[in-house]
C-alpha positions in Angstrom: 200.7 113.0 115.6 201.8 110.5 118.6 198.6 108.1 117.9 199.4 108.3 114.3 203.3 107.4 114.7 201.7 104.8 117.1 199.7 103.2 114.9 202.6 103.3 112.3 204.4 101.0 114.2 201.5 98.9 115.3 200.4 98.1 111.6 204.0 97.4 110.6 204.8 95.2 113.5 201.1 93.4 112.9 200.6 94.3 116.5 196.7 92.7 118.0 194.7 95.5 118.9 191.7 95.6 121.2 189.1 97.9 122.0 185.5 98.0 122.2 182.5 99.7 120.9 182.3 102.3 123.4 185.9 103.6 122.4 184.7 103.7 119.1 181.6 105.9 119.8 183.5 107.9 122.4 186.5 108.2 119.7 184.0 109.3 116.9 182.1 112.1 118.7 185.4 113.3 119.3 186.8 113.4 115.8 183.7 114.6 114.4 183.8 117.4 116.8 187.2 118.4 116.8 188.2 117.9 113.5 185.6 116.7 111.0 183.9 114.0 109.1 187.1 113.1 107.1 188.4 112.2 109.9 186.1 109.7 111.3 185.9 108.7 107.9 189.7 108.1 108.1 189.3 106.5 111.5 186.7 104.4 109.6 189.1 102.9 106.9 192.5 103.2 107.6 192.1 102.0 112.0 189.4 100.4 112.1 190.6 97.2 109.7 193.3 96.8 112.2 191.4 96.6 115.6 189.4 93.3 117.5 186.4 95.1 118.7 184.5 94.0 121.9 180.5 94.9 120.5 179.0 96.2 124.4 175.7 94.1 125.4 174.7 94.8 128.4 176.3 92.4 130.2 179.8 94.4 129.7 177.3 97.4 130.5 176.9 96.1 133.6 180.2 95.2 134.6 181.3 98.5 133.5 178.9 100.2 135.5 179.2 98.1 138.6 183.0 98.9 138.8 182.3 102.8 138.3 180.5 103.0 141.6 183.3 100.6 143.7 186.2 103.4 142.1 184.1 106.1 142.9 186.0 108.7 141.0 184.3 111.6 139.6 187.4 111.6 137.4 187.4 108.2 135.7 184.4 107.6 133.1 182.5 104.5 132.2 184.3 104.0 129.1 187.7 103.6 131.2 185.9 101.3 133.6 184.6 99.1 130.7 188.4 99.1 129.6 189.7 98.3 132.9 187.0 95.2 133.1 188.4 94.1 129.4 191.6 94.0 129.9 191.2 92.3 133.1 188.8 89.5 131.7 191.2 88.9 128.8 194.4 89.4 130.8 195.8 92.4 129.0 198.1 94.0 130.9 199.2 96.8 128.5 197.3 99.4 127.0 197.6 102.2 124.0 196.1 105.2 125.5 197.2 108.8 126.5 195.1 108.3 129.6 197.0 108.2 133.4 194.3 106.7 134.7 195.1 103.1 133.3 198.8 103.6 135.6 196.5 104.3 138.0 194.3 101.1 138.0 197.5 98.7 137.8 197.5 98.7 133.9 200.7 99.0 132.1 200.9 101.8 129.5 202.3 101.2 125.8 206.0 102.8 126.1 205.1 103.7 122.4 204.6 107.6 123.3 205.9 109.9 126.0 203.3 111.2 128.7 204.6 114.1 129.0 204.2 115.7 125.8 201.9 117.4 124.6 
C-alpha cells in the first residue's frame, strides 16, 4: 500500500528514479514468492517504465562486495552495499526504501512514507 501510494506520487510528479539490476532480482524473487506472477508481471509493466536502471557488471560487483567486508555487518546485505556505492558515485543523497539501514549509512530517506508503520 505505502510503495504503491509512493509511486503515485512519483509518476505524477515525473520524479527520476534509480535503482539497479540487483533490486530488480532481489524485488522479483520477492513478489513472486510472496504474492505471485501477476505481480512481478505488474512490477514488470506499470514500475519498471518509470525507473533508470544501473545493469551490475562486475565492476559494481566488486565495489559492492568490497564495501560489505569494510561495514562488516551481518545485518546489511550486498544489495544495500551496491546501493550505498550508487548513490555515492552519482551523489544521491535520498533514497525510496523502507530500509533503516540507508539512515544508517548517512543516506537521507524519502519523507514519502512513515517508518514506523507497518
Amino acid at each position: 500500500m505505502r510503495a504503491r501510494e509512493n509511486f503515485t506520487f512519483f509518476a505524477r510528479n515525473r520524479t527520476a528514479l534509480l535503482t539497479s539490476s540487483f533490486v530488480l532480482m532481489e524485488t522479483t524473487a520477492l513478489l513472486q514468492r510472496r504474492i505471485g506472477l501477476a505481480a512481478v508481471h505488474s512490477l514488470q509493466s506499470r514500475i519498471l517504465p518509470l525507473l533508470e536502471i544501473l545493469w551490475v557488471d562486475d565492476r559494481w560487483y566488486a565495489r559492492a562486495l568490497q564495501r560489505l567486508y569494510v561495514i562488516n555487518n551481518r545485518d546489511i546485505g550486498l544489495v544495500d552495499c551496491l546501493s550505498f556505492e550508487i548513490m555515492e558515485s552519482k551523489d544521491i543523497r535520498c533514497a525510496f526504501t523502507f530500509d533503516r539501514h540507508f539512515t544508517e549509512n548517512g543516506l537521507e530517506i524519502a519523507a514519502f512514507h512513515d517508518l514506523d508503520a507497518r
